[in-house]
C-alpha positions as CSV (number, residue, x, y, z in Angstrom):
1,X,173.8,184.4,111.8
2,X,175.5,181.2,113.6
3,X,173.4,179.0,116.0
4,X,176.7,177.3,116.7
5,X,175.4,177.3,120.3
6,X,171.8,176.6,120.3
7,X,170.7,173.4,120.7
8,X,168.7,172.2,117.1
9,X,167.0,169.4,119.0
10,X,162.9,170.9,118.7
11,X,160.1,168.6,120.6
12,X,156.8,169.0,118.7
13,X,153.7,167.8,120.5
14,X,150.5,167.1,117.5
15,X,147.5,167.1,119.7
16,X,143.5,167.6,118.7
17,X,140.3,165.7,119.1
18,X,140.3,161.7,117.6
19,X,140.3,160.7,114.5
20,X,141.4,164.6,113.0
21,X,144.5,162.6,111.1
22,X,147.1,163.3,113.9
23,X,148.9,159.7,113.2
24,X,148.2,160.1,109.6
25,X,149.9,163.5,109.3
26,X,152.9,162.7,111.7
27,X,153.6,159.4,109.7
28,X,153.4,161.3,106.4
29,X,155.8,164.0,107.3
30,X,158.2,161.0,109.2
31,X,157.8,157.7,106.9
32,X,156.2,159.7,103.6
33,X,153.3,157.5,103.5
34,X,149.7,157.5,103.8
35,X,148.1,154.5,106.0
36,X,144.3,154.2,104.7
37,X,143.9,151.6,108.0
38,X,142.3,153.5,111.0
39,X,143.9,152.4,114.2
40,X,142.7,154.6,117.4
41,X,146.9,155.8,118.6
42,X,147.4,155.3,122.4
43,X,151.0,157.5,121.9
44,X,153.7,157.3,119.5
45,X,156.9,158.9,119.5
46,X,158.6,159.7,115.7
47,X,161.6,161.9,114.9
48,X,163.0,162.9,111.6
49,X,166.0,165.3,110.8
50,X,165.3,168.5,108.3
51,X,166.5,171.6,106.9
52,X,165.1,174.6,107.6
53,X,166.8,178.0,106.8
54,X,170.5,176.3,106.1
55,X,169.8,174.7,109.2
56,X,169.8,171.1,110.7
57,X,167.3,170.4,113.0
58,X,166.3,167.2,114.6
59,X,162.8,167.0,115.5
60,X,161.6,164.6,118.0
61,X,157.5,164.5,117.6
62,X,154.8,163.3,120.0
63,X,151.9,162.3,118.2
64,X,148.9,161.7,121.0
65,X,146.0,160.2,121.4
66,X,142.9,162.0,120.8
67,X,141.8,164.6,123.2
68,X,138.7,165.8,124.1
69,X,137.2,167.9,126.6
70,X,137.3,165.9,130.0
71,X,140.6,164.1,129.1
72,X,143.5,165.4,131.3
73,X,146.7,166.6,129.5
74,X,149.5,163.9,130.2
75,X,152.6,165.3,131.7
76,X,154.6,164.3,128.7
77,X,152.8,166.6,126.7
78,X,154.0,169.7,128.4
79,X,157.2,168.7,129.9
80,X,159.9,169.7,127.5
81,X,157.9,170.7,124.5
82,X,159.0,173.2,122.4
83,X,155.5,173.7,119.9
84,X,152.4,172.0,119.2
85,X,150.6,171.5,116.2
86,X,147.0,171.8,116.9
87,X,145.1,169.4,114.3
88,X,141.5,169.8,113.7
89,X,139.4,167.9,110.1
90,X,137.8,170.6,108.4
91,X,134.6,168.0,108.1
92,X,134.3,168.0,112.0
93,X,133.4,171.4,113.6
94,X,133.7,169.8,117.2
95,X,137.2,168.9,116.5
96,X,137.8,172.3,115.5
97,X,135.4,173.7,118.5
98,X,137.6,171.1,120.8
99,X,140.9,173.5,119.8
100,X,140.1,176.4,122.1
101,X,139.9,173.8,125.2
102,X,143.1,171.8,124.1
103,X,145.2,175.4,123.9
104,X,143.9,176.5,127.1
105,X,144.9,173.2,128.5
106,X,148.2,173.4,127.3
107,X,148.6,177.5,128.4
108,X,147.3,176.3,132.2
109,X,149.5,173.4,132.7
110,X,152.6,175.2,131.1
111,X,152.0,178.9,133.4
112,X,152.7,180.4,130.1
113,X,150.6,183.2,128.2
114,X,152.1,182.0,125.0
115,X,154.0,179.2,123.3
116,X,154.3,178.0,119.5
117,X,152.1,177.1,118.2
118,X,150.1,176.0,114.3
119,X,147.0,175.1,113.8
120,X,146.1,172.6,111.3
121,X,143.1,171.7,109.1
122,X,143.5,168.6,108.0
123,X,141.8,166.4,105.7
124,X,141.6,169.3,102.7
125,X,140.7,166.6,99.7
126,X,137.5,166.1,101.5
127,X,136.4,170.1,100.5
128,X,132.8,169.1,100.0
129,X,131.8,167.4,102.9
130,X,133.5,171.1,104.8
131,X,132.3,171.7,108.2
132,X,134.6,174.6,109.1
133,X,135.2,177.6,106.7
134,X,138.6,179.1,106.3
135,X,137.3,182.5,107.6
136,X,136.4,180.0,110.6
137,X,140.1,179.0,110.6
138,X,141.3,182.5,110.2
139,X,138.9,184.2,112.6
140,X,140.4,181.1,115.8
141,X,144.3,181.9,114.6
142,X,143.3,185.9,115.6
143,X,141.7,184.7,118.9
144,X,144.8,182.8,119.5
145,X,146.7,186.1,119.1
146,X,147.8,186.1,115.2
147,X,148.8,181.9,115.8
148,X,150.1,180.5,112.6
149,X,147.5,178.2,110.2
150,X,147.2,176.2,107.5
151,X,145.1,173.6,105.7
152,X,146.8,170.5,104.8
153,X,145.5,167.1,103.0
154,X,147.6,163.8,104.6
155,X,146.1,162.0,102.4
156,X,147.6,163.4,99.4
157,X,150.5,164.7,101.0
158,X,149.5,168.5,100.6
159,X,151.2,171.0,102.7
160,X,152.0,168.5,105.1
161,X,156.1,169.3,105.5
162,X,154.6,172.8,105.6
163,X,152.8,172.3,108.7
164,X,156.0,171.4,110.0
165,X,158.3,173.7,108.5
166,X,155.5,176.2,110.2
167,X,155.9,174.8,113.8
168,X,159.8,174.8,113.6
169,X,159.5,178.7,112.0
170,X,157.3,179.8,115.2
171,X,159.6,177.9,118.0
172,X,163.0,179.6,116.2
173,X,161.3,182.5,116.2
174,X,160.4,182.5,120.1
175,X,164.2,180.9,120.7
176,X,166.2,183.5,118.4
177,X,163.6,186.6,118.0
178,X,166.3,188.7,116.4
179,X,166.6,186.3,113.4
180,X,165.6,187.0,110.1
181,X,162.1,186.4,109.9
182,X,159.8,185.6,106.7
183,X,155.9,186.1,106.5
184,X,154.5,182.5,107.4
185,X,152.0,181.4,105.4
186,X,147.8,182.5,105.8
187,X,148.5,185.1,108.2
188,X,149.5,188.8,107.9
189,X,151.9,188.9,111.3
190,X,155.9,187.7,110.9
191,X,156.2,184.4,112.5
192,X,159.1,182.8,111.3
């Protein structure tokens, strides 16, 4: 099938409570490197070029500051958005707690019932200091109506590009729903 006239351009918004590894994953998927130096991010704006199903696609992400619940969405994290990579740490159950508000933010602002969307647990090398199960993680992505999931390490660059691939899988999907589709990863539903 051709996308000869469809736009590859895809803005990504990564959005989730502080200090989840937002920055840390961005930069990791971007730049391929793991900062161990915490520095709060105000906003930052990285893009990097992939392939994804014999496909160019440049992908311009917006990696916020930390939300939490009385923080207002920023306009530039709605307006022209394609997905958004929901980050929680799997050692922090209010950043994963903090996910339900953040998506209902983002479904308010944009009028929409749905929009691509992943959800990420991030920080997987730290298993043993776990907070939030993966049933926990699985049992959210069916409130969210079958989202997409995964659990990534930055750190150790697990699954990171994954988490990526994911988001540009569920946005193709919403763009061109009569493409061929592949079962996405931790979830029984087709999604990209």
């Amino acid at each position: 099938m051709a996308y000869s006239s469809v736009s590859r351009e895809r803005k990504v918004a990564v959005v989730g409570a502080r200090a989840v590894g937002k920055s840390s994953l961005t930069v990791q998927f971007v730049e391929e490197h793991f900062n161990e130096s915490y520095y709060p991010t105000i906003e930052n704006q990285l893009g990097k070029t992939v392939n994804y199903k014999g496909f160019e696609y440049s992908i311009e992400i917006l990696d916020t500051a930390g939300q939490d619940e009385f923080s207002m969405m920023n306009q530039k994290h709605l307006i022209g958005i394609h997905g958004y990579v929901l980050v929680y740490s799997i050692t922090s159950r209010s950043s994963f707690d903090m996910l339900k508000i953040i998506r209902d933010k983002i479904l308010d602002s944009t009028g929409q019932d749905q929009i691509p969307m992943v959800i990420v647990g991030n920080k997987s090398d730290l298993n043993l200091q776990r907070q939030v199960s993966q049933q926990d993680l699985k049992d959210l992505a069916q409130e969210f109506g079958g989202c997409p999931y995964i659990e990534c390490s930055a750190k150790q660059n697990e699954k990171v590009s994954r988490a990526f691939e994911i988001i540009v899988g569920a946005i193709e999907e919403q763009q061109n729903p009569t493409a061929d589709q592949e079962v996405q990863e931790g979830s029984s539903c087709v999604i990209i």
